[in-house]
CHARMM internal coordinates of N, CA and C (Angstrom, degrees):
IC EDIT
DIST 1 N 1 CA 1.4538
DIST 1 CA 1 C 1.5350
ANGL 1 N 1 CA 1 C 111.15
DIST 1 C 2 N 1.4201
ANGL 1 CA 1 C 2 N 116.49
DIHE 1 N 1 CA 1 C 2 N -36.95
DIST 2 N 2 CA 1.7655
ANGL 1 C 2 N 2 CA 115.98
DIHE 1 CA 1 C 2 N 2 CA -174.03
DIST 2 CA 2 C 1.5518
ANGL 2 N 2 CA 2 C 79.71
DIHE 1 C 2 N 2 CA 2 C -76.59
DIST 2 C 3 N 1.1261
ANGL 2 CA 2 C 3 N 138.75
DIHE 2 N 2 CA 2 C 3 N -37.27
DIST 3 N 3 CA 1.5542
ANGL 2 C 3 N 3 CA 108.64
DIHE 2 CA 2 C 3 N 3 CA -150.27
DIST 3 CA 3 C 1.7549
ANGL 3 N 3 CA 3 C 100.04
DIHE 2 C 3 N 3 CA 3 C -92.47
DIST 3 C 4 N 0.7828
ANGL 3 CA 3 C 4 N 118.12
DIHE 3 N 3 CA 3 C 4 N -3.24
DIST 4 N 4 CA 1.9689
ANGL 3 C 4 N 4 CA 126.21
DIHE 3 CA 3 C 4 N 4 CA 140.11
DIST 4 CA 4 C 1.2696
ANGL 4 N 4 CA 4 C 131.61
DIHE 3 C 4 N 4 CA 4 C -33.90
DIST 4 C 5 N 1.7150
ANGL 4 CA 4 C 5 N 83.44
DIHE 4 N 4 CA 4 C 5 N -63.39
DIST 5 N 5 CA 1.3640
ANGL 4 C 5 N 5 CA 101.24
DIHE 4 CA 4 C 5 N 5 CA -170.41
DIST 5 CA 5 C 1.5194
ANGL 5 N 5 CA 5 C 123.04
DIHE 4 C 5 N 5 CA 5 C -60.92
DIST 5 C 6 N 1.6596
ANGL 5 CA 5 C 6 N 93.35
DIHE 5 N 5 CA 5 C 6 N -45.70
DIST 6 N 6 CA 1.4816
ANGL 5 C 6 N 6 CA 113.43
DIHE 5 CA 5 C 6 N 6 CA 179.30
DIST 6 CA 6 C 1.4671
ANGL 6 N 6 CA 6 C 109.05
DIHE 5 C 6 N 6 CA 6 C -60.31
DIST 6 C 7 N 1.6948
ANGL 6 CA 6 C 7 N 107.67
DIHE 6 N 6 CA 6 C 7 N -46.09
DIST 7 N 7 CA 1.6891
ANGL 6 C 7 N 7 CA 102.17
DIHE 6 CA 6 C 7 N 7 CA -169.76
DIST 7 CA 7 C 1.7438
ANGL 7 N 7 CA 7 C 115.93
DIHE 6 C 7 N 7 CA 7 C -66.79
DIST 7 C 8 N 1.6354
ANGL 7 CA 7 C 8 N 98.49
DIHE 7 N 7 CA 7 C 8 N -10.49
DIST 8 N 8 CA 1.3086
ANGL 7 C 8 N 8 CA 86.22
DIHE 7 CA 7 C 8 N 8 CA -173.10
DIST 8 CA 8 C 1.9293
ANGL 8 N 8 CA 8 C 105.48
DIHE 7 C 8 N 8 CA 8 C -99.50
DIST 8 C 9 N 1.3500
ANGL 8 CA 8 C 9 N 118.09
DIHE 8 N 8 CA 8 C 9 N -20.14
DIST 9 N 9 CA 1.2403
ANGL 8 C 9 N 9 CA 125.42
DIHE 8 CA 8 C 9 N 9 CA -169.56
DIST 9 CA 9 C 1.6922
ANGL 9 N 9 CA 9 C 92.36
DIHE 8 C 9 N 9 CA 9 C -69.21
DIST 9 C 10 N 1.3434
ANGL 9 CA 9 C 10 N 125.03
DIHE 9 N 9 CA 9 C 10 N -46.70
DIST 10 N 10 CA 1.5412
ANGL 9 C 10 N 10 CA 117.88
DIHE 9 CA 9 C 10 N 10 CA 175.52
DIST 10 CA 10 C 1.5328
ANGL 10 N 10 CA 10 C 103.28
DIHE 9 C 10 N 10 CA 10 C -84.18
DIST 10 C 11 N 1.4795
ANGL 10 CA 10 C 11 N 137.58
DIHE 10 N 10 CA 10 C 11 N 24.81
DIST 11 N 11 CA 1.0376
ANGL 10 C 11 N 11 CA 111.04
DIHE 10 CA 10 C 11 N 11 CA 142.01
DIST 11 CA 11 C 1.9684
ANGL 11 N 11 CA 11 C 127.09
DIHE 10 C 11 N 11 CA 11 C -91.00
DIST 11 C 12 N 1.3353
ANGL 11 CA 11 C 12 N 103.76
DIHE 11 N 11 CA 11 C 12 N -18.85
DIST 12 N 12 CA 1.2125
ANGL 11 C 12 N 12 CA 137.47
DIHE 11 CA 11 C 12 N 12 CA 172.36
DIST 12 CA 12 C 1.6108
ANGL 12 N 12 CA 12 C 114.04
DIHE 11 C 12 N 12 CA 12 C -68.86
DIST 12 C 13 N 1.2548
ANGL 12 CA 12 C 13 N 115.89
DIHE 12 N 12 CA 12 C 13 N -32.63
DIST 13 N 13 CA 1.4991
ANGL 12 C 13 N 13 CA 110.65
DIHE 12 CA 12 C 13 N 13 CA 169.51
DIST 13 CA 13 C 1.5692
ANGL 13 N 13 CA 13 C 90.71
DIHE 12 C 13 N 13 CA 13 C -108.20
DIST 13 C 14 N 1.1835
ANGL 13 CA 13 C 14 N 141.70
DIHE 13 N 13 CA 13 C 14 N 44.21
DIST 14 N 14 CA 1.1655
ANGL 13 C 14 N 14 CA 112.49
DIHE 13 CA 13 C 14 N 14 CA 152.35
DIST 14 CA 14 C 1.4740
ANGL 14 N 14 CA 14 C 82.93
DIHE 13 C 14 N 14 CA 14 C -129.97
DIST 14 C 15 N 1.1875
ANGL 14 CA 14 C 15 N 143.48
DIHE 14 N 14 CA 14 C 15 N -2.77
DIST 15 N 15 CA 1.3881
ANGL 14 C 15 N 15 CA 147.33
DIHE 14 CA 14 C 15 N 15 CA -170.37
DIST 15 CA 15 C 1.9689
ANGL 15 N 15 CA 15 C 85.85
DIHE 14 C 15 N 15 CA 15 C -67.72
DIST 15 C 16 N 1.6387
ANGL 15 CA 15 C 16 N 88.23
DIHE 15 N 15 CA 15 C 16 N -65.08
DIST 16 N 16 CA 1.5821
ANGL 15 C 16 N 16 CA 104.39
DIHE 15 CA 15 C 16 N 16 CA -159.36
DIST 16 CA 16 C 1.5031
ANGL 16 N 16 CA 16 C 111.28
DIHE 15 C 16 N 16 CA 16 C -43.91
DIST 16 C 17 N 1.7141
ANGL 16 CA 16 C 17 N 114.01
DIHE 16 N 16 CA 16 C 17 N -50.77
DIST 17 N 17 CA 1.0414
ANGL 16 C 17 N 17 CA 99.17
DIHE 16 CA 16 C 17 N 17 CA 175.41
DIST 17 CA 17 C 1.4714
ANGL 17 N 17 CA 17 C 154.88
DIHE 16 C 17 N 17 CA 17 C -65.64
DIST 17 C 18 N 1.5674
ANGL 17 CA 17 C 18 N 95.93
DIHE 17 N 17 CA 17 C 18 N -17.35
DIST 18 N 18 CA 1.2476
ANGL 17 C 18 N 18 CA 130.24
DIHE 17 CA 17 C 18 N 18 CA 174.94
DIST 18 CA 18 C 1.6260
ANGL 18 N 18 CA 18 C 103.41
DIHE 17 C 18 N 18 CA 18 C -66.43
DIST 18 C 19 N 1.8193
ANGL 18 CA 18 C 19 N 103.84
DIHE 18 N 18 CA 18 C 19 N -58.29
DIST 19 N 19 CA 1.7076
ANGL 18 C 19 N 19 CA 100.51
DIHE 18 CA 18 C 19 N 19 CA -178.24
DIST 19 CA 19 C 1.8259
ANGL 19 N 19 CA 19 C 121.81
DIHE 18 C 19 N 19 CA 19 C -38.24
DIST 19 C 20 N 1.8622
ANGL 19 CA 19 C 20 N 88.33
DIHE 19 N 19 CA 19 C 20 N -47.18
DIST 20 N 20 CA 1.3039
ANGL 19 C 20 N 20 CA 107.22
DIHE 19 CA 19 C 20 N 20 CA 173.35
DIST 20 CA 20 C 1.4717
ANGL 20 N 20 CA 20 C 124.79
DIHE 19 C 20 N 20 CA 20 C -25.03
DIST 20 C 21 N 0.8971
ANGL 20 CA 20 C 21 N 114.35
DIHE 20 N 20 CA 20 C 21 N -78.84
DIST 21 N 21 CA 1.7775
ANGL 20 C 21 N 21 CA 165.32
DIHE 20 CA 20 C 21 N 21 CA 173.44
DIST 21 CA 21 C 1.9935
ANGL 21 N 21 CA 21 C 96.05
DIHE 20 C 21 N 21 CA 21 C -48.54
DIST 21 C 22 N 1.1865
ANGL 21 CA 21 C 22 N 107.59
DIHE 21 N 21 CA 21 C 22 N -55.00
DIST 22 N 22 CA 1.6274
ANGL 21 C 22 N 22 CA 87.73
DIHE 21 CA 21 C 22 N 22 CA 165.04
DIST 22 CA 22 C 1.4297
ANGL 22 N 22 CA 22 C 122.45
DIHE 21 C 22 N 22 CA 22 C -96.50
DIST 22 C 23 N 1.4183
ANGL 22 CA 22 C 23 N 124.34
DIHE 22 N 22 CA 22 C 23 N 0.99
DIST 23 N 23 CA 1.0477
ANGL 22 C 23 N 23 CA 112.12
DIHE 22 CA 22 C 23 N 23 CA 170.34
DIST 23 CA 23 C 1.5224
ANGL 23 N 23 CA 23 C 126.62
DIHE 22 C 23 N 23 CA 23 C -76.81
DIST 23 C 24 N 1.4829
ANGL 23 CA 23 C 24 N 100.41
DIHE 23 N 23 CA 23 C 24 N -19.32
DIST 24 N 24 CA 1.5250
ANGL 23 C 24 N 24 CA 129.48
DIHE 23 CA 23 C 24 N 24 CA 160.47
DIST 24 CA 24 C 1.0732
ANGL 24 N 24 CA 24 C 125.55
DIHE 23 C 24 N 24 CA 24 C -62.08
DIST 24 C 25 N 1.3620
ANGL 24 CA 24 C 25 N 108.30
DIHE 24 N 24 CA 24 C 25 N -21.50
DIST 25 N 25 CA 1.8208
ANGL 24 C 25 N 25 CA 107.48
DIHE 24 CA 24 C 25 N 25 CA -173.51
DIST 25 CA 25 C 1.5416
ANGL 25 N 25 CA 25 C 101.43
DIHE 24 C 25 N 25 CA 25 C 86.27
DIST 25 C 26 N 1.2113
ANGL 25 CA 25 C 26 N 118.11
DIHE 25 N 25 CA 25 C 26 N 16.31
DIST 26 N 26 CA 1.7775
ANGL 25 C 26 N 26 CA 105.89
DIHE 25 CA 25 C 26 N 26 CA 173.64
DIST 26 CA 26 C 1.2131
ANGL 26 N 26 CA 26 C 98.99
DIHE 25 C 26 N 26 CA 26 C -97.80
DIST 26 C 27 N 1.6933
ANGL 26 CA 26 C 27 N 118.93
DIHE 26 N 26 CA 26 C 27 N 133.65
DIST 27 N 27 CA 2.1351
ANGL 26 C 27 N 27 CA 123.17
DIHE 26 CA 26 C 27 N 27 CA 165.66
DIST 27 CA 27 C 1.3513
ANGL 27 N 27 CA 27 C 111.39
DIHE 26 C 27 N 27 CA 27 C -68.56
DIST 27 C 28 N 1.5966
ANGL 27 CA 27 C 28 N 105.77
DIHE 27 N 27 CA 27 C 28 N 112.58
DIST 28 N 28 CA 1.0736
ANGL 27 C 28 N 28 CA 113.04
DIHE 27 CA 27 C 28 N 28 CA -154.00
DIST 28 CA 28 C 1.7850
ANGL 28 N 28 CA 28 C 87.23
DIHE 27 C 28 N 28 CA 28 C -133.97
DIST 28 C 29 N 1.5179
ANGL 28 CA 28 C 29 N 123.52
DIHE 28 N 28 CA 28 C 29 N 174.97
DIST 29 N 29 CA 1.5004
ANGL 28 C 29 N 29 CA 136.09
DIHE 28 CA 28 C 29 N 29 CA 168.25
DIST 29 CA 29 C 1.2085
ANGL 29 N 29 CA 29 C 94.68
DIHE 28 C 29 N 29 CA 29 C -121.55
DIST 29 C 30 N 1.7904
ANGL 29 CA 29 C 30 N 95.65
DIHE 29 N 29 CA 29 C 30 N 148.10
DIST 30 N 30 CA 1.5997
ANGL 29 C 30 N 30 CA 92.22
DIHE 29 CA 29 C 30 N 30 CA 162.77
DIST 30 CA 30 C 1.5560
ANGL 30 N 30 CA 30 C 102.29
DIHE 29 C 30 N 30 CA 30 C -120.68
DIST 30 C 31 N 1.4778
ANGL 30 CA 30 C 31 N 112.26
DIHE 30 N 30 CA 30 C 31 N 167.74
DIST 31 N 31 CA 1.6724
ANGL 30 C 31 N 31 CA 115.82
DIHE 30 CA 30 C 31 N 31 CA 177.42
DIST 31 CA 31 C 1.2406
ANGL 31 N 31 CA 31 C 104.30
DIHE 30 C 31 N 31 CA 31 C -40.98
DIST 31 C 32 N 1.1933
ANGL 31 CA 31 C 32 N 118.68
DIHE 31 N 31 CA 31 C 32 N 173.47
DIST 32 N 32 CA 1.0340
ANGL 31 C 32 N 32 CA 158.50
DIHE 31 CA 31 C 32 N 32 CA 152.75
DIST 32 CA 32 C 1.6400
ANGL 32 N 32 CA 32 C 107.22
DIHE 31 C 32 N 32 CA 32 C -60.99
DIST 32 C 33 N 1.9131
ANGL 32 CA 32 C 33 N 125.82
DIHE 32 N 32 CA 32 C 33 N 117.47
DIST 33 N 33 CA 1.0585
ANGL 32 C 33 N 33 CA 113.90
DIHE 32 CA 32 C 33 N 33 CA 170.65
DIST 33 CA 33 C 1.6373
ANGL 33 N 33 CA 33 C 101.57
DIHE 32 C 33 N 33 CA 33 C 113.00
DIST 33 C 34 N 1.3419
ANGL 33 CA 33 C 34 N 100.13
DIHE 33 N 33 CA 33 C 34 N -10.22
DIST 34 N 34 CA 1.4715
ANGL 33 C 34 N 34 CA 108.06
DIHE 33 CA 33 C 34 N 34 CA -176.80
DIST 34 CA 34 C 1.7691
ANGL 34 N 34 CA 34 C 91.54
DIHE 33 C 34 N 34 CA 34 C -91.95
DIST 34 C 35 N 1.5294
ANGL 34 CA 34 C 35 N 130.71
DIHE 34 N 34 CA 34 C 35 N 103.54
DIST 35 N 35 CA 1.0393
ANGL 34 C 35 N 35 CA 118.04
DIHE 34 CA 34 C 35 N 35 CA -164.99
DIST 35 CA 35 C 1.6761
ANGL 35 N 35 CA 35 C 109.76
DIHE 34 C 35 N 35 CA 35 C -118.23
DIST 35 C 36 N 1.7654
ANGL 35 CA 35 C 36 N 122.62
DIHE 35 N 35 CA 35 C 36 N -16.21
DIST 36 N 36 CA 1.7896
ANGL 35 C 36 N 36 CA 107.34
DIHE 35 CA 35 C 36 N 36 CA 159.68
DIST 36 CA 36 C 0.8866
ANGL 36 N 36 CA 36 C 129.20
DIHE 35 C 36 N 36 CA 36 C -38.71
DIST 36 C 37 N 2.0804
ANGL 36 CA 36 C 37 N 96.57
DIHE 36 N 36 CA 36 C 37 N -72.19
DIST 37 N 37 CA 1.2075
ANGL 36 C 37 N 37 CA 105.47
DIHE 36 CA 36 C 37 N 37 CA -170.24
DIST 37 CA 37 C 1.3280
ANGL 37 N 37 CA 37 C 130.50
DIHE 36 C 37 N 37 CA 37 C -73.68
DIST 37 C 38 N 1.2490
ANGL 37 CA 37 C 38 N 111.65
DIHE 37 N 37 CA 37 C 38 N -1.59
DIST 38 N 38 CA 2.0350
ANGL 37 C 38 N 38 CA 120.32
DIHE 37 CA 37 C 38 N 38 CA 173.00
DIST 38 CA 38 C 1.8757
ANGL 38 N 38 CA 38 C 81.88
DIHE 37 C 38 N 38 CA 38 C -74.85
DIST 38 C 39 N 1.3177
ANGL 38 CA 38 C 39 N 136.34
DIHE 38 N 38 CA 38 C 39 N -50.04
DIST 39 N 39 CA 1.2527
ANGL 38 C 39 N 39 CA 118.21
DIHE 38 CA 38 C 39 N 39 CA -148.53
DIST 39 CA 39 C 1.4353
ANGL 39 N 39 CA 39 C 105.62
DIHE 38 C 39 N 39 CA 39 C -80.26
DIST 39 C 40 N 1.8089
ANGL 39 CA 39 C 40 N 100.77
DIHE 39 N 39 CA 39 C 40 N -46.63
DIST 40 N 40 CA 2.1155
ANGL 39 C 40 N 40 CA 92.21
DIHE 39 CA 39 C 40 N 40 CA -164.20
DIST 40 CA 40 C 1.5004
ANGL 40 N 40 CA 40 C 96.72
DIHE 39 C 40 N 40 CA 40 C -103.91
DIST 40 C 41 N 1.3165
ANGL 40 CA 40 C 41 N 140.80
DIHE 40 N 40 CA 40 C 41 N -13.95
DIST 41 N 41 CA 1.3834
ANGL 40 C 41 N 41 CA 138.87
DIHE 40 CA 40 C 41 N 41 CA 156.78
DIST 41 CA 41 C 1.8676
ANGL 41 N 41 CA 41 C 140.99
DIHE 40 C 41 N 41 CA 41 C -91.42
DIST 41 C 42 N 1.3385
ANGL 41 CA 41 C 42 N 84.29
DIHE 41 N 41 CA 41 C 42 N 12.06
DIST 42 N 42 CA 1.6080
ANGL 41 C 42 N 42 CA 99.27
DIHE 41 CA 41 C 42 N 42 CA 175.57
DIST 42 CA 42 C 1.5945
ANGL 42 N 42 CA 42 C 119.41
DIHE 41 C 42 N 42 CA 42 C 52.99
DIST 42 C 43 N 1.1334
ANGL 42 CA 42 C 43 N 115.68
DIHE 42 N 42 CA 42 C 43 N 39.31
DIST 43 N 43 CA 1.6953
ANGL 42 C 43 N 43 CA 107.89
DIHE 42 CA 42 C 43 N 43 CA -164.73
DIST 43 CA 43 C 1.5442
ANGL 43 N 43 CA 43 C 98.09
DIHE 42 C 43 N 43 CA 43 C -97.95
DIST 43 C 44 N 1.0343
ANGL 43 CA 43 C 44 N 110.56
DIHE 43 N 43 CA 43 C 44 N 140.19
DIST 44 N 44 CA 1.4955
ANGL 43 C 44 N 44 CA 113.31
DIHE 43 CA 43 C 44 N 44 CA 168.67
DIST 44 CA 44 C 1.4079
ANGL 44 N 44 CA 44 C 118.78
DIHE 43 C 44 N 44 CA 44 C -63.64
DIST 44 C 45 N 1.6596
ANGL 44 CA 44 C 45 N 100.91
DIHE 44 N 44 CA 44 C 45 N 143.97
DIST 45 N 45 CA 1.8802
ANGL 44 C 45 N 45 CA 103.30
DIHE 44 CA 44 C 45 N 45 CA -179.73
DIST 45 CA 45 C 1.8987
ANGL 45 N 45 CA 45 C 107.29
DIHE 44 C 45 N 45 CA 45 C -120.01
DIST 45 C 46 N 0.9609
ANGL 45 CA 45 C 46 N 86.10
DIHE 45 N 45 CA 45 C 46 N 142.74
DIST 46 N 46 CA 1.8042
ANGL 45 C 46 N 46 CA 84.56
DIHE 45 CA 45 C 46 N 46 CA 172.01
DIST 46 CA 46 C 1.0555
ANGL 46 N 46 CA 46 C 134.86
DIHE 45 C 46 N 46 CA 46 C -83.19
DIST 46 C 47 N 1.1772
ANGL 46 CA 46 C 47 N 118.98
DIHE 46 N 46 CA 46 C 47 N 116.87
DIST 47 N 47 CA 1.7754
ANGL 46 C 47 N 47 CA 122.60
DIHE 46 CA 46 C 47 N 47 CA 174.06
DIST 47 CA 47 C 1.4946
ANGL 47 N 47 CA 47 C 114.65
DIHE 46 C 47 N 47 CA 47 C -6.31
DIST 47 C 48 N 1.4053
ANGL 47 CA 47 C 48 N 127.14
DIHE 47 N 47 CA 47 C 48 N 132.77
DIST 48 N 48 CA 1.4159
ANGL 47 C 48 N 48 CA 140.50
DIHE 47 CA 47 C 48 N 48 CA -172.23
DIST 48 CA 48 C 1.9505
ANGL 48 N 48 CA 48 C 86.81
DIHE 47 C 48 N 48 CA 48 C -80.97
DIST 48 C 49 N 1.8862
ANGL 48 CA 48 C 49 N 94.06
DIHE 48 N 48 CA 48 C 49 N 132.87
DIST 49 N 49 CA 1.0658
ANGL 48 C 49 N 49 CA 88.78
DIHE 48 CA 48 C 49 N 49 CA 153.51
DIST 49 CA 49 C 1.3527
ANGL 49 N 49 CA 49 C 161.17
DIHE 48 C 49 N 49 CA 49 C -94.24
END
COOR INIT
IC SEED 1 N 1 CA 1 C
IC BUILD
């Protein structure tokens, strides 16, 4: 269950920064799991590690 917790709390700050970063206009990836905006906004996702 913690190791949930954790995978999902760093998916959420890496979400953020990424949102960040394109809302700016910077080319940015987002995690993996980020599944709208890969579908109706075309944003690139990064390779699962």
């Amino acid at each position: 269950m913690v190791v949930v917790l954790q995978r999902n709390r760093a998916f959420e700050a890496a979400y953020h920064v990424a949102r960040r970063a394109w809302l700016a206009k910077v080319p940015v990836e987002f995690p993996p799991g980020t599944y709208w905006l890969r579908r109706f906004a075309n944003v690139p996702i990064a390779a699962m590690a």
